[in-house]
Backbone bond lengths (Angstrom), bond angles and torsions (degrees), N, CA, C in turn:
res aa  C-N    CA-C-N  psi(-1)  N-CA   C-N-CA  omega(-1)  CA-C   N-CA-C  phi
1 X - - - 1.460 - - 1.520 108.61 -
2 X 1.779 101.13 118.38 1.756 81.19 157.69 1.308 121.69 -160.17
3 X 1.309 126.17 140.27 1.423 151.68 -112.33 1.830 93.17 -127.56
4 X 1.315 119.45 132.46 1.491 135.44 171.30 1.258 117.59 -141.33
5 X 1.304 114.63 142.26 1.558 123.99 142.75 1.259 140.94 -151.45
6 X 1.463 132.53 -157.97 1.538 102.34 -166.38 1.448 90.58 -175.41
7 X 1.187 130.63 137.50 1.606 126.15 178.58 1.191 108.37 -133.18
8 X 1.784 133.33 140.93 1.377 116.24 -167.32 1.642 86.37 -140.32
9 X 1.625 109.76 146.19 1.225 124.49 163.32 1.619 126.84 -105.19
10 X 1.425 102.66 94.86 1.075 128.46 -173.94 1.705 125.45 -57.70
11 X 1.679 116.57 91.92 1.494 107.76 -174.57 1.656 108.10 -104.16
12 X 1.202 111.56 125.46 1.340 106.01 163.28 1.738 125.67 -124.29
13 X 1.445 118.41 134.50 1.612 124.63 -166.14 1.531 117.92 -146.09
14 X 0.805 112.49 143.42 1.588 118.58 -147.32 2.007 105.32 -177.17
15 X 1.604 103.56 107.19 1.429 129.84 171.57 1.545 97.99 -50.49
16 X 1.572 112.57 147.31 1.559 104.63 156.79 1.612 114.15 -59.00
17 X 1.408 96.69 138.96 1.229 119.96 -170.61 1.556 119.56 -122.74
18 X 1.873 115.01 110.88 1.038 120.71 169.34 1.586 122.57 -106.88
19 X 1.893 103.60 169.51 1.535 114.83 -167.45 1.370 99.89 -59.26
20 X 1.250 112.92 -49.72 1.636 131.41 -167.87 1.644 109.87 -119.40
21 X 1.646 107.44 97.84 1.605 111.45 166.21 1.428 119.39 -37.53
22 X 1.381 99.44 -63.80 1.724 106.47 -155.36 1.851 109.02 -164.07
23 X 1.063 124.55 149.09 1.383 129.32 -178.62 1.419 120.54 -143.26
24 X 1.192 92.58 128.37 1.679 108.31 -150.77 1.446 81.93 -99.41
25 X 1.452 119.85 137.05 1.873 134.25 166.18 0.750 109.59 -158.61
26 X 1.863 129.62 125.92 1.193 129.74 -169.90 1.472 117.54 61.74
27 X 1.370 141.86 29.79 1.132 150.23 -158.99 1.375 130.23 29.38
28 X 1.373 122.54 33.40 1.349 153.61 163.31 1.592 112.74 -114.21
29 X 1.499 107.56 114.30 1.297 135.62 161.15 1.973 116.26 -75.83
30 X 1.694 70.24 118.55 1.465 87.44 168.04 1.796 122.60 -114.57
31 X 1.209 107.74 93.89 0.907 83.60 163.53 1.735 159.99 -96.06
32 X 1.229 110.19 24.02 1.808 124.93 152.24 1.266 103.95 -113.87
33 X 1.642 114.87 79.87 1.397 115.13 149.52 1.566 128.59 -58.40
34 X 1.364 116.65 133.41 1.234 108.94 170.03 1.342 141.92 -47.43
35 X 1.768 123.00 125.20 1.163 112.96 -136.21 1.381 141.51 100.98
36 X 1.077 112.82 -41.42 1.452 124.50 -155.72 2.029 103.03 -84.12
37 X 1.712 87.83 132.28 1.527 86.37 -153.52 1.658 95.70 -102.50
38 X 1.511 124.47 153.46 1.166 105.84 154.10 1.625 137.05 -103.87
39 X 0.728 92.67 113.46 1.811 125.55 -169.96 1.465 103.25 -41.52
40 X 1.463 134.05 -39.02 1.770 110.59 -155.98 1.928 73.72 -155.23
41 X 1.221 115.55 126.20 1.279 105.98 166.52 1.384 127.48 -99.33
42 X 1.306 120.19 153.39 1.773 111.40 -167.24 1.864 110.40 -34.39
43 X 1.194 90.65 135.29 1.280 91.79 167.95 1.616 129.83 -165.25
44 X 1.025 114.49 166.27 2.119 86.62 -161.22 2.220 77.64 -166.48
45 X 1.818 95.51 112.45 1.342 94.57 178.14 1.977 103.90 -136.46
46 X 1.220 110.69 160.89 1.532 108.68 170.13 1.057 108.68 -130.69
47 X 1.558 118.32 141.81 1.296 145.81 174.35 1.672 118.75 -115.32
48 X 1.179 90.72 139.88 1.848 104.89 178.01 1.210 107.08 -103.51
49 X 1.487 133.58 132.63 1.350 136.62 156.10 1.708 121.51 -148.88
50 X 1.477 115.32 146.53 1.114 140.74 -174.67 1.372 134.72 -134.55
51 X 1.435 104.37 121.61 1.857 107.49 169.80 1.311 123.36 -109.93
52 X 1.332 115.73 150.31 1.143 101.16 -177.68 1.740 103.96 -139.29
53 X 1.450 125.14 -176.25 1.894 106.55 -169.55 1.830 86.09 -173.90
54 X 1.236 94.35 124.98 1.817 113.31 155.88 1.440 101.60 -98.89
55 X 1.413 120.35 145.12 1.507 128.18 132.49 0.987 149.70 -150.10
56 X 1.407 139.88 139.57 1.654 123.25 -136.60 1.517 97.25 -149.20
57 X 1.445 115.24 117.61 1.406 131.42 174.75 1.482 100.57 -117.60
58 X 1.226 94.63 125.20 1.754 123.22 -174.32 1.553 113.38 -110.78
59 X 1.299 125.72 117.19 1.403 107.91 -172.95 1.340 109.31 -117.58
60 X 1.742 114.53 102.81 1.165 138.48 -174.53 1.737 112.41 -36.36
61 X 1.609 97.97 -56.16 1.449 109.96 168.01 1.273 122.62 -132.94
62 X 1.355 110.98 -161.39 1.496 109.68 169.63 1.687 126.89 -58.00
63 X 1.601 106.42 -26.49 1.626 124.85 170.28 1.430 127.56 -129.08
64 X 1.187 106.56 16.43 1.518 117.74 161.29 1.530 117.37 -162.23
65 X 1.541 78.88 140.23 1.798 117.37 -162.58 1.453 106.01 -111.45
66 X 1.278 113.59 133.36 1.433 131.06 170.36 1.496 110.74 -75.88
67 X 1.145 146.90 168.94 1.427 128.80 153.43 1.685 107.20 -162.83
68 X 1.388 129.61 127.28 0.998 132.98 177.52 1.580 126.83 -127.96
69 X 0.950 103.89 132.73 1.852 95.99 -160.34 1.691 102.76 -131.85
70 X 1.484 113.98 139.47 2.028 113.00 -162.85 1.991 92.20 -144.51
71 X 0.948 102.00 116.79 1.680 127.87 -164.86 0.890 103.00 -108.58
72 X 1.877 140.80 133.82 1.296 139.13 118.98 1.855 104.25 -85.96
73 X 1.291 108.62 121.67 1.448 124.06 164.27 1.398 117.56 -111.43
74 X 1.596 114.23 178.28 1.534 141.57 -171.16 1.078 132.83 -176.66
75 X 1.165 138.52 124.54 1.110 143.29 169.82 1.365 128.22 -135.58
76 X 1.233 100.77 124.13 1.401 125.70 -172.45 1.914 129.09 -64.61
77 X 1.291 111.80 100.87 1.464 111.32 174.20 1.717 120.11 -1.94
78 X 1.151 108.82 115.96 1.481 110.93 162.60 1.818 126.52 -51.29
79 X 1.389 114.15 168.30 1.142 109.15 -163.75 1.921 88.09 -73.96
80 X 1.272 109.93 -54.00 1.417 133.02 151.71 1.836 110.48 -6.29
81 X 0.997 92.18 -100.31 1.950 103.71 164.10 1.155 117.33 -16.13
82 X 1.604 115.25 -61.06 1.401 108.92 179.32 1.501 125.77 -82.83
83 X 1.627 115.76 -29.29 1.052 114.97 -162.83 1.913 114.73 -126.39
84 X 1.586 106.44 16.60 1.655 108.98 162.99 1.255 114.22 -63.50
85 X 1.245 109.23 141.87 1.706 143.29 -175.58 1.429 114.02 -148.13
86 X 1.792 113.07 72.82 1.234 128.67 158.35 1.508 125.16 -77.94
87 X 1.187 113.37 106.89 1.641 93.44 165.26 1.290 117.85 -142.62
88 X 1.548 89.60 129.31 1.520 113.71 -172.01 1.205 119.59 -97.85
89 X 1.251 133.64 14.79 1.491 132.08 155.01 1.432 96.11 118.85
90 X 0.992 143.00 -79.15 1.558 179.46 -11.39 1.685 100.35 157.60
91 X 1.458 96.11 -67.89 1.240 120.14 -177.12 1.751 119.31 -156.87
92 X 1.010 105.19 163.07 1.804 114.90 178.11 1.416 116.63 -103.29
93 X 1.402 124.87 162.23 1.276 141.12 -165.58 1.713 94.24 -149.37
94 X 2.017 96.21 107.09 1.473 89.91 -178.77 1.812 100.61 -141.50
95 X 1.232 103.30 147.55 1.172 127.55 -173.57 1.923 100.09 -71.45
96 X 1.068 114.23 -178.18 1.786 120.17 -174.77 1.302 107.67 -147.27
97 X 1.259 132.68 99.27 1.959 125.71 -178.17 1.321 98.49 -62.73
98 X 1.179 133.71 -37.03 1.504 110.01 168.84 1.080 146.28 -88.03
99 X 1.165 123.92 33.19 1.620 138.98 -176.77 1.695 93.43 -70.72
100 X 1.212 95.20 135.26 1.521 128.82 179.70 2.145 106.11 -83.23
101 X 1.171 115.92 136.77 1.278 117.24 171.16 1.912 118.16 -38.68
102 X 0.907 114.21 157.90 1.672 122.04 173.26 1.379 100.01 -118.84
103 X 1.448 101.93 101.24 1.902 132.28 167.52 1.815 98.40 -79.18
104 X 1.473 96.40 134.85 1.136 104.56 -167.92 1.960 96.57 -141.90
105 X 0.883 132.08 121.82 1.303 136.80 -172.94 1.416 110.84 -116.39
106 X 1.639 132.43 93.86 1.428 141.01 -177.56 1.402 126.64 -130.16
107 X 1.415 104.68 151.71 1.860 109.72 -153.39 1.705 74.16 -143.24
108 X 1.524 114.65 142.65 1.236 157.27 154.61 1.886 125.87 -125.44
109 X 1.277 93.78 116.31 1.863 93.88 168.79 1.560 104.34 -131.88
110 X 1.760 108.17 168.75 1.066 94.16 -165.81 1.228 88.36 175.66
111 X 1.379 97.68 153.88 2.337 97.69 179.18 1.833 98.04 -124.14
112 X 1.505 99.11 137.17 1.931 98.58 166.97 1.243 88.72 -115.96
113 X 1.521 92.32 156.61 1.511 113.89 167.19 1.676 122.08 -117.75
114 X 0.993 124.65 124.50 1.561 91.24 171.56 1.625 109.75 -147.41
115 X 1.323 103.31 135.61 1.584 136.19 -162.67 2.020 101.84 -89.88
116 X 1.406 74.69 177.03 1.517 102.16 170.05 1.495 99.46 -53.31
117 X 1.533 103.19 -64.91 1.277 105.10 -136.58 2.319 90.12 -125.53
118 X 1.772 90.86 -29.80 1.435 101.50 -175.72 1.464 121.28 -103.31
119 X 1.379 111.53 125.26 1.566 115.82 -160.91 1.578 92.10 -116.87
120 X 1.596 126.50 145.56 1.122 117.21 -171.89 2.068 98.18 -168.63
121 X 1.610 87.84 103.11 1.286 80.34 162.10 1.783 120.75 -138.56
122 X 1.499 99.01 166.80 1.674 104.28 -155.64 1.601 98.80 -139.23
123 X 1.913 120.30 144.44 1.538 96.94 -175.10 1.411 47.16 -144.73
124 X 1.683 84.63 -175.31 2.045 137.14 149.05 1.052 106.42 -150.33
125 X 1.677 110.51 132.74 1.147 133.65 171.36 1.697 112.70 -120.80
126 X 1.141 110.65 168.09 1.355 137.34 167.87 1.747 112.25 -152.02
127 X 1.516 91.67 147.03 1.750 100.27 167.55 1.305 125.79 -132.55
128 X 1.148 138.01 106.02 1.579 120.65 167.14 1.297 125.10 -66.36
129 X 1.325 119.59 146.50 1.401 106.75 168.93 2.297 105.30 -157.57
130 X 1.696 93.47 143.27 1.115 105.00 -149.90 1.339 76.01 -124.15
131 X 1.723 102.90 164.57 1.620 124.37 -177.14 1.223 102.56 40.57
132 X 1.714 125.59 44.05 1.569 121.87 -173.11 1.761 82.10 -68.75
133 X 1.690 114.28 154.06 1.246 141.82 143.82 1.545 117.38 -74.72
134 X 1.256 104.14 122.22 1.687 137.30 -179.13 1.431 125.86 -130.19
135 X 1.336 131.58 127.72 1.083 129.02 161.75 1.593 111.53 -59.33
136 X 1.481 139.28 119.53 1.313 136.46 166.01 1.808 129.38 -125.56
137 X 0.806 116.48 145.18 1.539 120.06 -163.07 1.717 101.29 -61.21
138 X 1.313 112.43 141.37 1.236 112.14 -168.09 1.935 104.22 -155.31
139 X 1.539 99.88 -149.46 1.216 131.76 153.07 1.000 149.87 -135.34
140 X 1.402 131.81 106.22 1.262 112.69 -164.35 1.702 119.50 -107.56
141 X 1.593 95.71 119.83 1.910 117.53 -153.92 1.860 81.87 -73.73
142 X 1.316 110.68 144.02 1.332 100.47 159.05 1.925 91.72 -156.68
143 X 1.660 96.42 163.95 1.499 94.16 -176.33 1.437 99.16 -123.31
144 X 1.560 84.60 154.23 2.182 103.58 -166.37 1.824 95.24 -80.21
145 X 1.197 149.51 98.48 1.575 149.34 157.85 1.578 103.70 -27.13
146 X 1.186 113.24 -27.48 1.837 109.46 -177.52 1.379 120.66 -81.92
147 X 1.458 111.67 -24.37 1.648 128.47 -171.15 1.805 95.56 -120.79
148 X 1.249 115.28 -52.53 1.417 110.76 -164.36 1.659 97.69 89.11
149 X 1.186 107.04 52.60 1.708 93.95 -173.94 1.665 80.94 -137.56
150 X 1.795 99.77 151.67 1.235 111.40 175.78 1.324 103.75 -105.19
151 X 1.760 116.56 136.41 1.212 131.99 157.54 1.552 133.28 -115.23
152 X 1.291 121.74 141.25 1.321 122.03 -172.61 2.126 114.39 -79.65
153 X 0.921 123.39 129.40 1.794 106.55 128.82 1.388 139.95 -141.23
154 X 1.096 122.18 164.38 1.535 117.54 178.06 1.333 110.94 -33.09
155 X 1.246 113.51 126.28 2.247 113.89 172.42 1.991 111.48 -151.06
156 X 1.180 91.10 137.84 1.190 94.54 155.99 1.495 127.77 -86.97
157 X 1.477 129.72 112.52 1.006 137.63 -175.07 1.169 146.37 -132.76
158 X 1.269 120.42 106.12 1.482 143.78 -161.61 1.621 93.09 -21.03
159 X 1.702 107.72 144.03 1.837 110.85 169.59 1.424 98.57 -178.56
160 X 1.577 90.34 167.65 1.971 89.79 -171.39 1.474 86.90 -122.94
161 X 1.393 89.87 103.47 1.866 98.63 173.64 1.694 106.00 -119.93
162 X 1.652 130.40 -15.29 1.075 123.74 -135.60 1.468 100.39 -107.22
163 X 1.316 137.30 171.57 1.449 136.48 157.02 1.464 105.90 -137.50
164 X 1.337 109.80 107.78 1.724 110.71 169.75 1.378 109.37 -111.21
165 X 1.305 103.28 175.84 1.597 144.40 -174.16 0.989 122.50 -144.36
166 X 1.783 115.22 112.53 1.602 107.77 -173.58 1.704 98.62 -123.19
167 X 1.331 106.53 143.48 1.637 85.46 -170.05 2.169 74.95 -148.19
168 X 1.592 71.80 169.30 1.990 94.02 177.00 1.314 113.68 178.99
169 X 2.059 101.30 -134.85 0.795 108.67 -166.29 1.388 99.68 -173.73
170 X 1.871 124.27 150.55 1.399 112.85 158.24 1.487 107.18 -132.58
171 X 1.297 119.85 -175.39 1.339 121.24 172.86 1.477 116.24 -162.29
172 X 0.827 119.62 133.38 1.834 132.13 175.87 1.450 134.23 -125.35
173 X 1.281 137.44 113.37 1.146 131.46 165.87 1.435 115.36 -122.94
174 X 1.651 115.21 146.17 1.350 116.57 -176.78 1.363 87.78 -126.99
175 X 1.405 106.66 145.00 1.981 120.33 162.60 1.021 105.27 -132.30
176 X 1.751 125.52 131.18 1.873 134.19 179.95 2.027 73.30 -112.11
177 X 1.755 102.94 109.94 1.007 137.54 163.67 1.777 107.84 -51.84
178 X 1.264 80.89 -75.13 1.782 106.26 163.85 1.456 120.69 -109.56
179 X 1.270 118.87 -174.39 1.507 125.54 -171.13 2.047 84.14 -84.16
180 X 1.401 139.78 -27.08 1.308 112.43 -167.00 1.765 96.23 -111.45
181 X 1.239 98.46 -6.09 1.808 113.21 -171.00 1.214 117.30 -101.13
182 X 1.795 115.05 115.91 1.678 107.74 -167.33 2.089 89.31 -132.90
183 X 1.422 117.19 134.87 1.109 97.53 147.92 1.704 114.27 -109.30
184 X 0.983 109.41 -154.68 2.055 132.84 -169.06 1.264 103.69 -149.20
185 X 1.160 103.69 147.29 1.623 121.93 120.41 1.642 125.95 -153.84
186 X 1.220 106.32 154.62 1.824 101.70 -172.21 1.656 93.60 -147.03
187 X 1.407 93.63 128.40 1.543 110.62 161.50 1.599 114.33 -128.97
188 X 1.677 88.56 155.96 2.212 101.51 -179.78 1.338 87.57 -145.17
189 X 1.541 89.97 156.86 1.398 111.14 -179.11 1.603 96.01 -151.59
190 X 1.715 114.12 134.37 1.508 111.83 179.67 1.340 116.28 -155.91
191 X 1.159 134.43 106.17 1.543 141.68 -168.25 1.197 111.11 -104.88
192 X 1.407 131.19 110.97 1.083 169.62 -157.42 1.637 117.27 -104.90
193 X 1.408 126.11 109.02 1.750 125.27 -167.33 1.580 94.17 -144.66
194 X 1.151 100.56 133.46 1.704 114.27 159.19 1.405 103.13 -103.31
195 X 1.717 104.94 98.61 1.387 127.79 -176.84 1.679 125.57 -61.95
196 X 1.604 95.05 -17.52 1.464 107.40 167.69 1.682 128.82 -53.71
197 X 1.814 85.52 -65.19 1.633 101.79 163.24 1.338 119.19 -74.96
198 X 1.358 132.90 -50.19 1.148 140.95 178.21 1.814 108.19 102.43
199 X 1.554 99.03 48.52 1.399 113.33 -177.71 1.599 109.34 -129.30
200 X 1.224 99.89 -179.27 1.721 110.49 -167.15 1.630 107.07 -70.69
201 X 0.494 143.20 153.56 1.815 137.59 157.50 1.524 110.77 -79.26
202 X 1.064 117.71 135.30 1.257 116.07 170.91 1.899 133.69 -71.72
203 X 1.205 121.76 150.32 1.568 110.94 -167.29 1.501 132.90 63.64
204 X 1.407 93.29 16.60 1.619 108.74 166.43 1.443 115.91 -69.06
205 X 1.333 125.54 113.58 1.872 110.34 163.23 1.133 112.72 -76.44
206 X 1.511 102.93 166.91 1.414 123.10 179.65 1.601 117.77 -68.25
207 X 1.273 103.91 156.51 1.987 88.53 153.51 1.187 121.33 -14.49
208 X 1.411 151.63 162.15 1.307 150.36 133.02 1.615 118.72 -144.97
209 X 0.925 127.37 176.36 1.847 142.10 -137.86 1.463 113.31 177.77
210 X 1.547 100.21 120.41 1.749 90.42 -160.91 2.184 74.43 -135.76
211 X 1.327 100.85 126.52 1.465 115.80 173.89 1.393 115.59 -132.20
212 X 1.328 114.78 128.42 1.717 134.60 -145.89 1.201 111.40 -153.72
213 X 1.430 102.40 135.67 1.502 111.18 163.01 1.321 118.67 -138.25
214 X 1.439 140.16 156.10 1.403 126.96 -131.28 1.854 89.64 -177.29
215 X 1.782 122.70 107.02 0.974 130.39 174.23 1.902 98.24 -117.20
216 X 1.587 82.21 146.34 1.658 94.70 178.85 1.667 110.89 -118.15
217 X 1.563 104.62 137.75 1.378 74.78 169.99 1.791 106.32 -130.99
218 X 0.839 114.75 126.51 2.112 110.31 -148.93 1.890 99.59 -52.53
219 X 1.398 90.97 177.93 1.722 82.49 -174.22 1.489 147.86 51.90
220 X 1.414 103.77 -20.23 1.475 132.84 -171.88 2.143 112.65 -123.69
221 X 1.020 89.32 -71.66 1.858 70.33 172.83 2.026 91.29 163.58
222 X 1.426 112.91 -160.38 1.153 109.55 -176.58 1.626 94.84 -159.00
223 X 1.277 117.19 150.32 1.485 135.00 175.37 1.489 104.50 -114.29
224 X 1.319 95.52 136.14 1.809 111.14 161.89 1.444 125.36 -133.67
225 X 0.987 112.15 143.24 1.440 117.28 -167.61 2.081 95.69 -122.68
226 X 1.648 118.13 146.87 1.140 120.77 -176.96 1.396 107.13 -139.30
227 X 0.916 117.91 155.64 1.934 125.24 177.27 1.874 102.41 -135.64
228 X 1.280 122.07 108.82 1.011 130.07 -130.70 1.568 79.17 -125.36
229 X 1.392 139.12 138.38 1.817 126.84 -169.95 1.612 89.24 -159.68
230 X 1.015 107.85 135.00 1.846 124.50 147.15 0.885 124.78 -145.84
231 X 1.522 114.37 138.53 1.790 124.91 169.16 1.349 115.92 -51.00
232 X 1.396 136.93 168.80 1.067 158.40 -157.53 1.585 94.46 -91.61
233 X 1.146 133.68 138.46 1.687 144.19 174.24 1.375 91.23 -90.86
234 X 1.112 127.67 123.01 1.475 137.94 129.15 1.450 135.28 -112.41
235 X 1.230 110.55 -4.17 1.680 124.23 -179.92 1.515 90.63 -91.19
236 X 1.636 125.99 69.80 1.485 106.55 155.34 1.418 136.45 -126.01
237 X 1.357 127.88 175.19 0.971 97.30 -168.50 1.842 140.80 -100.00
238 X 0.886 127.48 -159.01 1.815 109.83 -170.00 1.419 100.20 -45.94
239 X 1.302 127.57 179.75 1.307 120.38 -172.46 1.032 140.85 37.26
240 X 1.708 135.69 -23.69 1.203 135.36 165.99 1.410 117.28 -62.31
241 X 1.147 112.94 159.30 1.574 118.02 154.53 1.690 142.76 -93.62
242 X 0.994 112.61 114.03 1.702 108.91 -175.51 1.243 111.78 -51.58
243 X 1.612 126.38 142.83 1.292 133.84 -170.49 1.546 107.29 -145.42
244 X 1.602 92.61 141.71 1.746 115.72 -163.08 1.710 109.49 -68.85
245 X 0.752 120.59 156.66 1.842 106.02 162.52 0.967 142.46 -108.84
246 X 1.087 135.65 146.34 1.772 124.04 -148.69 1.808 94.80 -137.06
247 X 1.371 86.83 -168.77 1.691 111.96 162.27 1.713 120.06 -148.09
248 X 0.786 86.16 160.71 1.791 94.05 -171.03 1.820 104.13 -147.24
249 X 1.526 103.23 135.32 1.482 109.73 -177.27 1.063 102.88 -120.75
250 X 1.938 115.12 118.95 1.515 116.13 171.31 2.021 109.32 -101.45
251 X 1.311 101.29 169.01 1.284 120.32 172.39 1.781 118.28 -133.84
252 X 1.498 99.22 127.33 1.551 93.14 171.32 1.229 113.95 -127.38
253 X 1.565 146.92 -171.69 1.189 155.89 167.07 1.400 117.25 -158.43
254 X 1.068 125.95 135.16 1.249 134.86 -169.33 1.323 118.61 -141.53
255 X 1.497 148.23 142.40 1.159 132.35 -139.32 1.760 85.74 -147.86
256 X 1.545 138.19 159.09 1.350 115.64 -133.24 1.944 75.05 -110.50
257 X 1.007 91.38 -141.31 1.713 106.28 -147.66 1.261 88.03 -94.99
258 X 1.537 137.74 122.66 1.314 125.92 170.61 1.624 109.40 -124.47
259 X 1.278 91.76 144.40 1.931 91.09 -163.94 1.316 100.07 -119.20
260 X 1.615 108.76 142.12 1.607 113.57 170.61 1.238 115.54 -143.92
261 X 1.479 98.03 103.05 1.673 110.94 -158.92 1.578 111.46 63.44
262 X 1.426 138.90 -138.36 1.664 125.82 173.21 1.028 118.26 -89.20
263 X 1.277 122.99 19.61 1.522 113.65 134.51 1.405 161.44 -115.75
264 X 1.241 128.07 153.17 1.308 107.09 -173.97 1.225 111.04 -114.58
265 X 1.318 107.67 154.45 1.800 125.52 154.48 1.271 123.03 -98.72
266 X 1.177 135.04 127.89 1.686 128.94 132.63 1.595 125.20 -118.25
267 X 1.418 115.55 132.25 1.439 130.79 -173.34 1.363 105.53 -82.04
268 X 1.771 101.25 139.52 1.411 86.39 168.72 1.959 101.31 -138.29
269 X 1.249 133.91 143.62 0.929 143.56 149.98 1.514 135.24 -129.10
270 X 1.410 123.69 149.36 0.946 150.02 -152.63 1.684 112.00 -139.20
271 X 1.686 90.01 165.15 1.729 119.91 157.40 1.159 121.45 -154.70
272 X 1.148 116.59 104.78 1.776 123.53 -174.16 1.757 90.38 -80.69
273 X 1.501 101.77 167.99 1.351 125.92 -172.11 1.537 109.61 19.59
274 X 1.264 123.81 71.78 1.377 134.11 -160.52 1.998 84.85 -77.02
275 X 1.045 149.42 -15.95 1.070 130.65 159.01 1.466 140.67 -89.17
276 X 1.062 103.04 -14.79 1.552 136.91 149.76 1.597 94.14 95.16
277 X 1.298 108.30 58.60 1.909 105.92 -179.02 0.964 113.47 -74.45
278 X 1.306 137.00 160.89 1.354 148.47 177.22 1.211 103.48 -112.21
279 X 1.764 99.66 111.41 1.760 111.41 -176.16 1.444 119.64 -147.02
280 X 1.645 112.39 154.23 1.439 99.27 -173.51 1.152 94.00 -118.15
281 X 1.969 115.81 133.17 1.659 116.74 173.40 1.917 102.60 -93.42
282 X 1.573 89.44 104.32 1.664 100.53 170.28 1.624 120.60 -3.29
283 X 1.824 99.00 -70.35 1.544 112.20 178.78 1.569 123.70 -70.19
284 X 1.330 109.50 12.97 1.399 118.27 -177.73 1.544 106.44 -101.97
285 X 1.559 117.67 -29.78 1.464 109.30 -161.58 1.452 129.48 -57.77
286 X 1.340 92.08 -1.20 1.760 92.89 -165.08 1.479 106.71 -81.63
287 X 1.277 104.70 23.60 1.820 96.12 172.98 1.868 114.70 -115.53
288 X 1.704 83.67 56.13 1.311 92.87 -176.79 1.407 144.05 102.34
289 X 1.779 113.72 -125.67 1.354 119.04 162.08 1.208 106.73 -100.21
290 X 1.350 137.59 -24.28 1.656 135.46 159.41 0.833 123.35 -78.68
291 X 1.978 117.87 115.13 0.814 114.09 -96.46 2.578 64.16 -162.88
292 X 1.367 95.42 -55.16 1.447 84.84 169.25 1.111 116.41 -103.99
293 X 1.665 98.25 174.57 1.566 106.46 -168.76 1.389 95.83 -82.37
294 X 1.696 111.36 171.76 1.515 130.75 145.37 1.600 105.64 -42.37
295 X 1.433 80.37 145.16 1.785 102.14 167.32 1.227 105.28 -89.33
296 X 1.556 86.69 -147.18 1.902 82.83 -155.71 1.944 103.86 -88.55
297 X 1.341 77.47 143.78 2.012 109.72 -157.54 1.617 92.41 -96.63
298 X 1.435 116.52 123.40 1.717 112.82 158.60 1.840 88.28 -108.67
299 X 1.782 94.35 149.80 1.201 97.28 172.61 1.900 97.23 -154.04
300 X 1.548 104.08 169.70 1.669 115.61 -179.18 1.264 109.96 -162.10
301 X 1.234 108.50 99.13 1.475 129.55 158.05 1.083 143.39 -66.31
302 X 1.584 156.44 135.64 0.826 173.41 85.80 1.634 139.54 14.02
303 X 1.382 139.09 85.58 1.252 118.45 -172.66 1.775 101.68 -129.98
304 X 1.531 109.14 131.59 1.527 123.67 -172.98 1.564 92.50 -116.50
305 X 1.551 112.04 132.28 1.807 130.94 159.75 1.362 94.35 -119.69
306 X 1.448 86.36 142.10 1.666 97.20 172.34 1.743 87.64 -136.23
């Protein structure tokens, strides 16, 4: 059994803060240029937060272990979170100094096994999480230093309105066929809801399935081969896009540790998507209109110990 926690005292402080400091013309500094808004107003706040964690591995037998583990977590606003100031003409992208921590309350159980030759492990999890941080459509009030007048515009702006639930599952098995011959496989599954609204969460993946095989040969190096699979995303959320599911087959090689005098080398090369599929990874889309991955990738690496 074993038992943690951790308590943090949260200070945050921050000068009024404008888009535009100061503007130098004609070698005279001004500083209240016309226009010039202030962005974050003085402010100086403290926050309390705490985690805490049980966990208890039970060993049924001599090769399999029970294990159950029950979490209060938190995490604390980025410097980012609180204090972005994008503006794109259109609209703004603004951070909040007072965003409150994201409490997250999670329990995992699960049994391993492990063999001669057969290794096998299996959990379920779930997570709650409260005062989750979200970007949400807003306004962002800001005041002109030249007039003292407050003006509005359209912004997206960080806030803790949300309550999710992410719950699943993973799974793993390894088999050494032979003493140089091992295969795999590992699957997760995790569904993701902001219980407030009663909508999808965003940046959830799909199912996925990762199948491998992996020969060694000592002194000389080792090859692996992978079969890489996901289901189709359809649980997403407003704005996202649903995505089909594919597979993709990688290759690596690696050549073992070679030393000359105190140092060492090992090489490594590869070919990702050795079929060159055309696929979209769910958690990738947010970079816009690109939208699929790279095809197939050759690559060769390098690794020096001294």
């Amino acid at each position: 059994i074993s038992i943690g926690g951790r308590v943090d005292k949260i200070w945050v402080k921050n000068e009024e803060c404008y888009d535009v400091d100061y503007i130098i013309m004609n070698g005279v500094r001004n500083d209240k240029p016309a226009n010039q808004r202030v962005t974050f107003e003085k402010n100086n706040l403290n926050d309390l937060s705490w985690s805490a964690n049980i966990g208890v591995l039970y060993k049924l037998t001599g090769n399999v272990d029970a294990v159950l583990n029950i979490a209060r977590s938190y995490r604390a606003p980025s410097i980012e979170e609180r204090y972005k100031y994008i503006d794109l003409g259109n609209y703004v992208r603004l951070g909040n100094p007072d965003l409150k921590a994201e409490n997250g309350y999670s329990g995992d159980m699960g049994i391993r096994i492990w063999g001669k030759r057969l290794t096998i492990q299996a959990s379920i999890f779930a997570n709650r999480i409260t005062n989750m941080v979200v970007e949400d459509k807003g306004e962002f009030i800001y005041r002109v230093t030249e007039t003292n007048k407050q003006e509005t515009l359209p912004a997206l702006i960080y806030a803790n309105i949300s309550k999710a639930l992410l719950y699943g599952f993973d799974f793993k098995v390894d088999y050494h066929v032979i003493d140089n011959l091992s295969l795999s496989f590992a699957s997760s599954y995790v569904i993701g809801r902001d219980t407030k609204k009663r909508e999808n969460l965003p940046m959830i993946p799909p199912f996925k399935a990762i199948v491998g095989a992996s020969y060694s040969c000592p002194n000389i190096g080792s090859l692996s081969m992978s079969l890489y699979t996901a289901a189709k995303q359809a649980k997403v959320a407003e704005g996202e896009i649903k995505t089909g599911g594919y597979c993709k087959l990688d290759l690596s090689i690696a050549t073992a540790n070679m030393r000359f005098g105190k140092c060492g080398v090992q090489l490594f090369t590869g070919i990702d998507n050795i079929t060159n599929r055309s696929y979209s990874n769910h958690i990738s889309t947010n970079r816009g209109s690109i939208s699929v991955e790279p095809g197939r990738n050759f690559y060769v690496r390098a690794s020096f110990t001294f």
